[in-house]
C-alpha positions as CSV (number, residue, x, y, z in Angstrom):
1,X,63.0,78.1,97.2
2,X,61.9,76.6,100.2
3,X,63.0,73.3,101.3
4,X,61.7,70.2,102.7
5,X,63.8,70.6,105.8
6,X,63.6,74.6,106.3
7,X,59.4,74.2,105.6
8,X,59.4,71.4,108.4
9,X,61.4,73.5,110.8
10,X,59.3,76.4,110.1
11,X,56.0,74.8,110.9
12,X,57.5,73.5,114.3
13,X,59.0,76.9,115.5
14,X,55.8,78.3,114.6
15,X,53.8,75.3,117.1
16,X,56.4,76.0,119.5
17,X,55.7,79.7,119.6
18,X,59.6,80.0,118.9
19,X,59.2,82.9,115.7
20,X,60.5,84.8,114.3
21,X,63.5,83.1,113.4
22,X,66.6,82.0,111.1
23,X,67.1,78.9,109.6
24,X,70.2,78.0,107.9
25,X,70.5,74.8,106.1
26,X,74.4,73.7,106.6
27,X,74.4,70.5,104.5
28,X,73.0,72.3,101.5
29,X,75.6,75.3,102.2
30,X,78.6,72.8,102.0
31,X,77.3,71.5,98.9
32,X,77.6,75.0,97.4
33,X,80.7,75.6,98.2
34,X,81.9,72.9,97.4
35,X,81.0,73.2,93.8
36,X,82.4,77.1,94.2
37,X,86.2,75.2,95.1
38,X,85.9,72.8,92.1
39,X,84.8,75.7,90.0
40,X,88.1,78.1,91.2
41,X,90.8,75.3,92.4
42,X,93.9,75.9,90.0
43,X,92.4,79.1,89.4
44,X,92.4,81.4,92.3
45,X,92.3,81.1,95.8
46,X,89.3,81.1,97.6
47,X,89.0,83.3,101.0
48,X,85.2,84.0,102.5
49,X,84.1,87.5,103.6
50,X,82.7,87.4,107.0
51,X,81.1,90.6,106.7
52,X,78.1,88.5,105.1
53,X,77.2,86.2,107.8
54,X,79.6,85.9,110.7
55,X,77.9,83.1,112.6
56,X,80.7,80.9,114.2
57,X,78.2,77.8,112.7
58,X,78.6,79.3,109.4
59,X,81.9,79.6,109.2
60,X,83.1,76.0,110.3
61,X,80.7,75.1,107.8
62,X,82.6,77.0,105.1
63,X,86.4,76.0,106.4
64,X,86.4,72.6,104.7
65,X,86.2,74.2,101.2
66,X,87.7,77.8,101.8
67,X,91.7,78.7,101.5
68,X,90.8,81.7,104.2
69,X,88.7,84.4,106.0
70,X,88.3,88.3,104.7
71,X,87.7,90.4,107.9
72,X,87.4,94.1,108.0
73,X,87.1,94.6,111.9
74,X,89.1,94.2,114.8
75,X,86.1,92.1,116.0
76,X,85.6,90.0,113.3
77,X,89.5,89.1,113.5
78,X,89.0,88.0,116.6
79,X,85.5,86.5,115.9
80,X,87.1,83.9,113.3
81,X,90.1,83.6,115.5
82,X,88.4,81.6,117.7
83,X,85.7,79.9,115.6
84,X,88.6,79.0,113.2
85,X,91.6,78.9,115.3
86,X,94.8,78.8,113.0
87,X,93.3,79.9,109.5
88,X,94.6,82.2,107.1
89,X,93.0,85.8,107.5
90,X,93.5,88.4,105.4
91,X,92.2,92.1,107.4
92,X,90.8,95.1,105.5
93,X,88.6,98.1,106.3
94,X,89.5,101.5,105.4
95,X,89.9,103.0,108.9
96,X,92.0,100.3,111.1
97,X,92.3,101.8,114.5
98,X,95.2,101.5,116.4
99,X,94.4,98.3,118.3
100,X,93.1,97.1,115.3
101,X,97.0,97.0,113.9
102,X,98.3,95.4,117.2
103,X,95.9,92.9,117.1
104,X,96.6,92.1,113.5
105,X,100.5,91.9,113.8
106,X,100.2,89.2,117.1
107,X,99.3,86.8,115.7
108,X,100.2,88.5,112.5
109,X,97.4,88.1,109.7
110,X,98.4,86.1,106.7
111,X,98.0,89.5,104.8
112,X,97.0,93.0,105.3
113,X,95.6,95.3,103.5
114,X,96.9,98.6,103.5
115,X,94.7,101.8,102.8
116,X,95.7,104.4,103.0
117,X,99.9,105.9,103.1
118,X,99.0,107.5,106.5
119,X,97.8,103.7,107.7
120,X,101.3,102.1,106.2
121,X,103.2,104.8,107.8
122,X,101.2,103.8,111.1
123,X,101.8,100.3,110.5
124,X,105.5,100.9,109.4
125,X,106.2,102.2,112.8
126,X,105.2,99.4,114.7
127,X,108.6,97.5,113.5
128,X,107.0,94.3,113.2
129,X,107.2,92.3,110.1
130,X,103.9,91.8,108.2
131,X,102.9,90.9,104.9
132,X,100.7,93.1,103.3
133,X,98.6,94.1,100.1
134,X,98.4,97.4,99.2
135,X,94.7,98.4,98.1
136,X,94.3,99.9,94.8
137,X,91.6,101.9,93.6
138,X,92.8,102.9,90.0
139,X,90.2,104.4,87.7
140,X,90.2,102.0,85.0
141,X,88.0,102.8,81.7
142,X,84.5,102.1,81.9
143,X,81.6,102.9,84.0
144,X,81.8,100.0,85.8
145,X,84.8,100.8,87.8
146,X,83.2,104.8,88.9
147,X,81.2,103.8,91.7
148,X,84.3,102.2,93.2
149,X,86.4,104.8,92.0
150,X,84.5,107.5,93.8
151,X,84.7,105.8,97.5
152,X,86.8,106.1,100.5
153,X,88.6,102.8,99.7
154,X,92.0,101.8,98.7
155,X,94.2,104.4,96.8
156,X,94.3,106.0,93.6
157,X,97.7,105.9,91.7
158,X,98.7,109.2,93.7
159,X,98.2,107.3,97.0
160,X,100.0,104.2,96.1
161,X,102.9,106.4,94.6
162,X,103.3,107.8,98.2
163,X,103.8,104.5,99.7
164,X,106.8,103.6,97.7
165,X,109.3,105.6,99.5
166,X,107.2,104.6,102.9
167,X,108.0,101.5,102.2
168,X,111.8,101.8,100.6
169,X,113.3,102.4,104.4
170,X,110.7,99.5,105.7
171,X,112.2,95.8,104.8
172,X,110.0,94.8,107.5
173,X,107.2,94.9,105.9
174,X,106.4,93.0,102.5
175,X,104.2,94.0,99.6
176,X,103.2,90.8,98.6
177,X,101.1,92.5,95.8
178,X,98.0,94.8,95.0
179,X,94.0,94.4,96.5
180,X,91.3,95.5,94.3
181,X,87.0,95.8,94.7
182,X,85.7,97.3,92.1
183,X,81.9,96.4,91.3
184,X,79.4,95.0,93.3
185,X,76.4,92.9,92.9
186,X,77.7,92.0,88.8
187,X,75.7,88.8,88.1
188,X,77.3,88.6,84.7
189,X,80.3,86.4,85.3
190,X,82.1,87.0,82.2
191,X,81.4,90.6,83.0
192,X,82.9,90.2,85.9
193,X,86.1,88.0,84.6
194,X,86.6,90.9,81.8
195,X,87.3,93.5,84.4
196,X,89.7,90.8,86.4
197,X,91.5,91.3,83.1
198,X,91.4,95.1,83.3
199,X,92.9,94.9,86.8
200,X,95.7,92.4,86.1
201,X,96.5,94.3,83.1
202,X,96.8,97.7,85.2
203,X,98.3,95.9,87.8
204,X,101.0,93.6,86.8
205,X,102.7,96.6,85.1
206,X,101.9,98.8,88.0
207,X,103.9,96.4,90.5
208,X,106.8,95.2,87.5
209,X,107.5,99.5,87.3
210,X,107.5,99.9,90.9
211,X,108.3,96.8,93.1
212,X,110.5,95.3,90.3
213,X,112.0,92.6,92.6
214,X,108.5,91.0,93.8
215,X,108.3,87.2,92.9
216,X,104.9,85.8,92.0
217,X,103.0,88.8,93.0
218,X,99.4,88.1,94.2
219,X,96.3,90.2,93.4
220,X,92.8,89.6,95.6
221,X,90.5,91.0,93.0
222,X,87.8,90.7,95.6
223,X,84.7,89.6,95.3
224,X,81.1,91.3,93.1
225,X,79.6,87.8,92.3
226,X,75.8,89.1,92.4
227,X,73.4,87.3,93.9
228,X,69.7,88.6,91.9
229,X,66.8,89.0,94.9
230,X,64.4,89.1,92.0
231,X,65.6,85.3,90.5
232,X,66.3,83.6,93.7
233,X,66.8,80.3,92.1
234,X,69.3,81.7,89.7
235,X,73.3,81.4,90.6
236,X,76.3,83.1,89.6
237,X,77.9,80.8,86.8
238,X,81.1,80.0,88.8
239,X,82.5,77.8,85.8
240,X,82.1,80.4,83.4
241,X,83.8,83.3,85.9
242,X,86.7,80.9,86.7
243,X,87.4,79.8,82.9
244,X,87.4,83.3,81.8
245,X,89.6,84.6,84.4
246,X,93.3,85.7,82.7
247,X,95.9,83.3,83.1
248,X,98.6,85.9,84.2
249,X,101.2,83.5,86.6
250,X,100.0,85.9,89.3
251,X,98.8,84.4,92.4
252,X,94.4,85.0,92.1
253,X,92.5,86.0,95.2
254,X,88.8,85.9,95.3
255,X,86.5,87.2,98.2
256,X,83.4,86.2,97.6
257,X,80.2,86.5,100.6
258,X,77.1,86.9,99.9
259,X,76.9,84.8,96.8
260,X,78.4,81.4,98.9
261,X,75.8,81.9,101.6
262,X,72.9,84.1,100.9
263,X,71.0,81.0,99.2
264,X,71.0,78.6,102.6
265,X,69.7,81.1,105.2
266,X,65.8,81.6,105.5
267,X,63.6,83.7,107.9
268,X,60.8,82.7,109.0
269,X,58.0,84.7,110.7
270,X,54.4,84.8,111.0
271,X,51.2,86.8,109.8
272,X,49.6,88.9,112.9
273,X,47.3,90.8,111.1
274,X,45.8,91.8,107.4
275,X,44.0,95.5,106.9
276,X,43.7,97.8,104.5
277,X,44.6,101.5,104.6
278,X,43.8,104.2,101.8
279,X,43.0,101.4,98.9
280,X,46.1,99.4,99.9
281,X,46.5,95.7,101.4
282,X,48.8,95.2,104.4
283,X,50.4,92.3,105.9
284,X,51.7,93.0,109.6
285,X,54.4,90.7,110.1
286,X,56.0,89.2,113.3
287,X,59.7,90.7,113.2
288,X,60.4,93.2,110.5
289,X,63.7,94.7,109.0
290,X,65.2,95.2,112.7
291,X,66.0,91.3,111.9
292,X,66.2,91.4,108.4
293,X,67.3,95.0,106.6
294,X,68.5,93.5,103.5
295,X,65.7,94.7,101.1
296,X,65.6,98.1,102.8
297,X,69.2,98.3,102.3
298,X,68.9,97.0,98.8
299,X,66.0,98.8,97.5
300,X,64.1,95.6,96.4
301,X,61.6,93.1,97.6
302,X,62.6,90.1,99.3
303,X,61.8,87.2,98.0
304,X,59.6,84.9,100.0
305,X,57.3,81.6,100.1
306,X,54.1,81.6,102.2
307,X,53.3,78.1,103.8
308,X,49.5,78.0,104.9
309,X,48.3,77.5,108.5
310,X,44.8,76.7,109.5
311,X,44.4,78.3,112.7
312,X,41.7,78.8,114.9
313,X,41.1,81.7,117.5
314,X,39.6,85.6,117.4
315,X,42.8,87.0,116.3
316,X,43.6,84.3,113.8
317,X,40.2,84.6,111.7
318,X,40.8,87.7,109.9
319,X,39.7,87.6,106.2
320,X,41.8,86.1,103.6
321,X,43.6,88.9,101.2
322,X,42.9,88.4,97.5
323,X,44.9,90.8,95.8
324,X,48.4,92.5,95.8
325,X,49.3,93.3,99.4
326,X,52.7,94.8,101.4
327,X,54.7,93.0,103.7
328,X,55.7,95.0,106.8
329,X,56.8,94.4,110.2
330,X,56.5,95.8,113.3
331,X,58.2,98.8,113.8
332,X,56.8,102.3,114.0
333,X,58.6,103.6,110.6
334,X,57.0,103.3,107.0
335,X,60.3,101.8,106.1
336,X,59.7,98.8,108.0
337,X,58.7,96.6,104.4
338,X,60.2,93.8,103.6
339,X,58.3,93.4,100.2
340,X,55.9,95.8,98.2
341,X,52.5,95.1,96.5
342,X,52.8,91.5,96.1
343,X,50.9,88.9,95.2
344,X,49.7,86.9,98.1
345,X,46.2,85.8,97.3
346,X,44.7,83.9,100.8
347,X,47.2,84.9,103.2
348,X,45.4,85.5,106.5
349,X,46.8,85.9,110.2
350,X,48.6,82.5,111.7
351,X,50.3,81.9,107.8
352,X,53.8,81.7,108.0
353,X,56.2,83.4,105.5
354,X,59.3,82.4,104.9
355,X,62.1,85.2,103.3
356,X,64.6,83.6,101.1
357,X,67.7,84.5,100.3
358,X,68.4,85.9,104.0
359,X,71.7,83.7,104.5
360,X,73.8,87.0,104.0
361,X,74.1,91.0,104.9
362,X,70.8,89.9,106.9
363,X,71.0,89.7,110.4
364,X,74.3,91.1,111.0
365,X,73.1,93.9,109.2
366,X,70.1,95.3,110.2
367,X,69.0,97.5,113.7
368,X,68.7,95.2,116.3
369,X,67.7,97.3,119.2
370,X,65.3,99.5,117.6
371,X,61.8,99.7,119.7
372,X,63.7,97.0,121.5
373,X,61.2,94.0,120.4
374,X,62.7,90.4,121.0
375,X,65.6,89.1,119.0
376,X,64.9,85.7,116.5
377,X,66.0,82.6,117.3
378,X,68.5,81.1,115.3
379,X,68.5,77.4,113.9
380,X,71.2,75.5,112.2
381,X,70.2,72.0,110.1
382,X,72.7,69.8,110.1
């Protein structure tokens, strides 16, 4: 859904000649996550994944209602260190360099999350106290659990088995308790509280069997909590997920992205031309998934609004399309779409279109510098 504000700011970038760009609409992002914290407070903490939309105005927007940052870079560490001096970071990312560990331990991170035995033993020999998780990839039943289980992340039970004597001549640093990610994109949120249960009940045994002395042991299950490109104005049922979550006296840890900000960020771009090629309808598009990759990287269309321009000029006087047509940009690659055989009877050059859902894994996803055409601009409503 478009709203009033993002449809007014679109119409005057578009006077101003200032497209394509991003519009993020802050007040209505506070207000979501605000009712994400009264959903989860008392239930689990609450720590934002940067990876979905770095932008420093995005995450001070977020702070108020958030217990801390997921980061899986050096960069990004170092990114919310200074847009968010002094907050609680947790660091993952299953290849941490070097530098990436230095940086970590000075400041240390609140917690760390180990990957690997090879990157505890790296970290172990640094002799400087830090708290970490380890990350725990256990193959749980169901089929909901393979995808994960068949990645590069976190460790099976062989891996995490290694660590113990690693970590038996290392007081220095602390297990504080177990990370897990293990389904993505789950829109069913008592789906998605059922395997929270699985976890815990692998993992409290797990850590009572082999880290027997761990007080109130903490488990970030992550975070999953779809957000459905083909329902925009539906939203993962927070109450239900945080009602049905098990009541374990473990310490919860969720990490949710793109489902806290991928409903408040829209772009916005323009209609250059309309053609047709081999019995399909084509809309050329200002921009194209160099600034927005998302659906490419997703495999479905993104959702968008059109908002009508009368225009007047030889460029802008193309014919009107009546049927189905498919929104592309500009680049010189057949994957350049942003949404196929639509419906988008009357759109003619000079209308705008405006891409919903685009507040996460959008920008800081996609190809910047390919064919080198200029970046968007980027607008924050506050």
């Amino acid at each position: 859904m478009v709203t009033e504000p993002v449809r007014a700011e679109a119409l005057r970038l578009a006077g101003a000649g200032e497209l394509p760009a991003y519009v993020y609409d802050l007040p209505a992002l506070r207000a979501h996550a605000a009712r994400v914290r009264a959903a989860t407070a008392g239930t689990a903490e609450l720590y934002y994944a940067v990876k979905a939309n770095p932008a420093a105005e995005i995450l001070r927007a977020l702070d108020p209602y958030v217990d801390g940052f997921e980061v899986a870079s050096g960069g990004e560490l170092a990114h919310v260190r200074e847009a968010v001096p002094g907050r609680p970071v947790a660091f993952s990312g299953p290849g941490k360099t070097d530098a990436e560990l230095d940086l970590a331990l000075a400041p240390p991170v609140h917690r760390l999350h180990v990957e690997s035995p090879g990157e505890l033993a790296r970290l172990i020999a640094r002799d400087i106290p830090a708290d970490v998780l380890l990350r725990a990839n256990p193959e749980l039943p169901g089929e909901d659990t393979r995808q994960a289980a068949a990645s590069p992340f976190g460790m099976d039970e062989d891996g995490l088995a290694a660590c113990l004597p690693l970590l038996a001549g290392a007081p220095h640093v602390r297990v504080r308790g177990l990370h897990t990610h293990l389904t993505w994109a789950q829109h069913d949120a008592a789906a998605l509280a059922a395997l929270a249960r699985r976890v815990t009940d692998w993992a409290l045994p797990w850590l009572g069997a082999h880290l027997p002395g761990l007080d109130h042991p903490e488990l970030d299950l992550g975070g999953g909590m779809g957000v459905d490109y083909r329902a925009p104005d539906q939203v993962f049922d927070w109450r239900a997920y945080a009602a049905a979550l098990p009541a374990t006296g473990a310490r919860l840890r969720i990490e949710p992205g793109r489902s806290l900000t991928a409903y408040h960020g829209w772009y916005v771009t323009d209609v250059l031309d309309v053609k047709r090629n081999h019995g399909r309808d084509y809309a050329v598009l200002r921009g194209g998934t160099h600034h927005l990759r998302t659906p490419v990287a997703r495999g479905h269309d993104q959702p968008f609004t059109v908002v009508p321009r009368t225009l007047t000029g030889p460029a802008l006087t193309g014919p009107a399309l009546t049927g189905p047509a498919t929104l592309v940009g500009q680049l010189c690659t057949p994957r350049d779409v942003l949404a196929r055989d639509v419906p988008v009877p009357g759109l003619r050059p000079g209308d705008l279109v405006v891409f919903e859902l685009a507040g996460a894994y959008a920008w800081s996803l996609s190809h910047h510098n390919f064919l080198m055409h200029p970046r968007p601009r980027f607008r924050y409503l506050d």
